[in-house]
C-alpha positions as CSV (number, residue, x, y, z in Angstrom):
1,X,37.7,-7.6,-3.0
2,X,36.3,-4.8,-5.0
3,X,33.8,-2.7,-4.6
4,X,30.8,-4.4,-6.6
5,X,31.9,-7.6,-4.7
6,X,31.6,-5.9,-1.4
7,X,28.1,-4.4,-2.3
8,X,27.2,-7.4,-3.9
9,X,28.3,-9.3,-0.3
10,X,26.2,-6.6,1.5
11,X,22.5,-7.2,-0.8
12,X,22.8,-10.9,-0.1
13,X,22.9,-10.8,3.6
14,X,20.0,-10.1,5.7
15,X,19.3,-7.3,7.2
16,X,20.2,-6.9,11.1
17,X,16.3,-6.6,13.4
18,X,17.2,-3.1,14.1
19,X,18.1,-1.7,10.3
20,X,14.7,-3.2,9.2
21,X,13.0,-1.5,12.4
22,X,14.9,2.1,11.1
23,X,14.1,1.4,7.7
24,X,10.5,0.7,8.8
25,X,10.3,4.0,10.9
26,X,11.8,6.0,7.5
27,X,8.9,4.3,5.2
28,X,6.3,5.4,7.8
29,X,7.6,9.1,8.4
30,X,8.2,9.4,4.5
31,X,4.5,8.3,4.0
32,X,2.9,10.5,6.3
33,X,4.9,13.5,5.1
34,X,3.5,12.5,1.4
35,X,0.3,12.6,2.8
36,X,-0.1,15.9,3.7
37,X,3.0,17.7,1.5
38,X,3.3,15.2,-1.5
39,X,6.1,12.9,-2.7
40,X,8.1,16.7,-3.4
41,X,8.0,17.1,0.0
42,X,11.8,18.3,2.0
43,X,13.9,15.4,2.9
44,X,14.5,16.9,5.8
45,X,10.9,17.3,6.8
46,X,10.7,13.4,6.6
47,X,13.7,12.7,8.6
48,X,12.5,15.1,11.6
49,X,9.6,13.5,11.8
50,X,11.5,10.0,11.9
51,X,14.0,11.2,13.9
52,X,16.9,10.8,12.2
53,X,19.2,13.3,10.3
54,X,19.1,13.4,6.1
55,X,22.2,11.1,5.6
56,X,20.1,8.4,7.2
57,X,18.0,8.8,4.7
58,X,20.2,9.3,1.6
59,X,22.2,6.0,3.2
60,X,19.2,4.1,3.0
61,X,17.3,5.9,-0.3
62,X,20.0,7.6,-2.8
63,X,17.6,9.2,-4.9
64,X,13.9,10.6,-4.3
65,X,12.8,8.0,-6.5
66,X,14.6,5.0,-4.5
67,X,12.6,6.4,-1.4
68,X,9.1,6.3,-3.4
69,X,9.0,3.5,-4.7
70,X,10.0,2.6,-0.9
71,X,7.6,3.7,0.3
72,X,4.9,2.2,-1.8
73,X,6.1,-1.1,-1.4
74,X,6.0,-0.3,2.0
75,X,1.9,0.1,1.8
76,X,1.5,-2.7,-0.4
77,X,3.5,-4.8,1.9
78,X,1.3,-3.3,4.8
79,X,-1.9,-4.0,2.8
80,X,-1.1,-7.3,1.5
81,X,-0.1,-8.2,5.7
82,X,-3.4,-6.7,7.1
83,X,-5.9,-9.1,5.2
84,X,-5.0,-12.5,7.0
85,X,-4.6,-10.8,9.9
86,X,-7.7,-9.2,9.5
87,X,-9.6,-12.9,8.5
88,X,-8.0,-13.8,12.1
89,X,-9.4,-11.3,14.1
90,X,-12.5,-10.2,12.5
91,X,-16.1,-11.2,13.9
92,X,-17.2,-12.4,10.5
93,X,-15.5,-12.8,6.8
94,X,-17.4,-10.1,5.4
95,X,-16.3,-7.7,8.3
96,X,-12.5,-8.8,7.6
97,X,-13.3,-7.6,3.5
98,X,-14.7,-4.6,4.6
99,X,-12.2,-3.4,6.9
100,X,-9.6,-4.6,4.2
101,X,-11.4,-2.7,1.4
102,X,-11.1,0.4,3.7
103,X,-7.7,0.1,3.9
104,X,-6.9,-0.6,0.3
105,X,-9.4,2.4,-0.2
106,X,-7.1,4.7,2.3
107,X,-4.3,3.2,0.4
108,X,-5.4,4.3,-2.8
109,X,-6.7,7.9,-1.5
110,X,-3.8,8.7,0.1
111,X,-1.0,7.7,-2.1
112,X,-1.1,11.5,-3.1
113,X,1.5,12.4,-5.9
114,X,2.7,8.6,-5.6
115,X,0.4,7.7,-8.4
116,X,1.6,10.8,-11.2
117,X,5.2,10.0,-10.1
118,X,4.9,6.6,-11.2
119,X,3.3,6.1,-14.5
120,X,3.1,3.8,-17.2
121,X,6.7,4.4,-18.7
122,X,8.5,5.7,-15.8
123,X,11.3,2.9,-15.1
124,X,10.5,0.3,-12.9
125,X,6.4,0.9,-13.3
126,X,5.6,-2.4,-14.8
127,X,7.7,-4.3,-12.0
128,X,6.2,-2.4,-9.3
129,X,3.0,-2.9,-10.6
130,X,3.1,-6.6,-11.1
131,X,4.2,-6.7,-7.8
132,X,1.3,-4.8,-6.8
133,X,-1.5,-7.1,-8.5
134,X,1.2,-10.4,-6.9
135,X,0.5,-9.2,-3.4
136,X,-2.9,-8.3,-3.6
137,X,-4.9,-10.0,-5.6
138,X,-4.4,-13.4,-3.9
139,X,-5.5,-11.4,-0.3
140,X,-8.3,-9.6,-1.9
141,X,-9.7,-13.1,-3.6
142,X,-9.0,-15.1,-0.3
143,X,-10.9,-12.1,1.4
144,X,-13.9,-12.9,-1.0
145,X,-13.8,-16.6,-1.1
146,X,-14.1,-16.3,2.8
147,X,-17.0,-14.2,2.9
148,X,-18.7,-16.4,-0.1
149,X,-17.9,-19.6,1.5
150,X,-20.0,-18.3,4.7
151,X,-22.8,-17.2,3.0
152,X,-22.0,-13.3,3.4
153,X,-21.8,-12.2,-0.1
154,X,-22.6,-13.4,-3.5
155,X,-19.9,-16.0,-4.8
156,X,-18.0,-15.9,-8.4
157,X,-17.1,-12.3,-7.6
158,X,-13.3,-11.5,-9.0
159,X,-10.8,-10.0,-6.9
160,X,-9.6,-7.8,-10.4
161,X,-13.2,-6.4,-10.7
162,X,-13.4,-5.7,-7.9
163,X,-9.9,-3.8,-6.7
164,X,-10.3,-2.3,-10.0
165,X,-13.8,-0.9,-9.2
166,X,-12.5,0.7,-5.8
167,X,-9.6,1.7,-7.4
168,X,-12.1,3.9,-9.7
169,X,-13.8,5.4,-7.2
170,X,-11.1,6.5,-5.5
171,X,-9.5,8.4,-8.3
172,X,-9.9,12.2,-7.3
173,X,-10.7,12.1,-3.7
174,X,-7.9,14.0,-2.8
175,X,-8.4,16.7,-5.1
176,X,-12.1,17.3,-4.2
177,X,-13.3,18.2,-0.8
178,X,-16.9,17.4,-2.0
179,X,-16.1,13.8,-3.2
180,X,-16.6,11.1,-0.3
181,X,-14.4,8.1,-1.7
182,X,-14.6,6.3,1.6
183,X,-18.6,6.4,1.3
184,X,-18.7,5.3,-2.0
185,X,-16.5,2.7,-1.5
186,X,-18.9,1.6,1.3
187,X,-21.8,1.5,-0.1
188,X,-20.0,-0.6,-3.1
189,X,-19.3,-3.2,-0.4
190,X,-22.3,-2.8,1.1
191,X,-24.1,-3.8,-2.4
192,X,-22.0,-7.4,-2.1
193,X,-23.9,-8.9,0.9
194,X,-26.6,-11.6,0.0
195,X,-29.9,-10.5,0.5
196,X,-31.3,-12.2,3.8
């Protein structure tokens, strides 16, 4: 056996409970350093606050890139997860969008350097961001169905429109301190409700 066989051997089994949990508990730590320090942010700053020395890191991320791109998966996978559960647990289907909304808002806002590493032309950006519209554009629009079908909000809105419309007022937030996203993004929710 050579070594593409073996590697191609080792990407068709599943990974083991605990690898995904360590995996899991990399993506985390490597999106709260990006938070505050950016995507240029020391390796090493991400695996102390994960816990686990640099190698672990480089094992499961070769490049800087491999480990972005991680990590906004990651998010997306988070995001795309939260809005069922969400629908579940919420007191009515216009509080599950809401909360949702806040979280794809957070999402967006605090992405911070994720967004200028990968841009139109960088490899990989159209795939990644196919897979981004895939996984949340059918929770955003069964978000909105919900909330239309109970008489919350106005019906015939489009999920698109309407991730596109919080994606625009979230660009900048984290570059100006006087710039509220969160609020605005609110108050855009807040205009969906059907008048009583």
């Amino acid at each position: 056996m050579n070594e593409s066989d073996r590697r191609a051997g080792q990407a068709a089994r599943p990974k083991r409970a605990d690898a995904r949990r360590n995996e899991k508990t990399l993506l985390d730590a490597a999106a709260a350093i990006f938070v505050t320090s950016g995507v240029d942010a020391p390796i090493r700053d991400i695996a102390a606050k994960a816990g686990v020395g640099t190698a672990t890191i480089y094992r499961h991320f070769p490049t800087r890139a491999d480990l972005i791109i991680a990590v906004y998966r990651h998010q997306i996978e988070a995001c795309a997860e939260a809005g069922p559960a969400l629908l579940e647990s919420s007191a009515t289907p216009y509080a599950a969008l809401e909360q949702w909304i806040g979280l794809f808002a957070d999402f967006l806002v605090t992405k911070h350097g994720l967004a200028a590493v990968l841009q139109p032309g960088t490899p990989g950006f159209d795939a990644l961001h196919a897979y981004f519209l895939d996984r949340l554009l059918p929770v955003c629009g069964r978000l909105l169905e919900a909330a239309a079908a109970s008489g919350e909000i106005r019906s015939g809105l489009q999920p698109y429109e309407l991730m596109r419309g919080v994606g625009n007022l979230c660009i900048g937030a984290d570059s100006d301190p006087r710039y509220d996203a969160r609020r605005m993004v609110g108050l855009l929710i807040a205009g969906l409700r059907q008048p009583r």
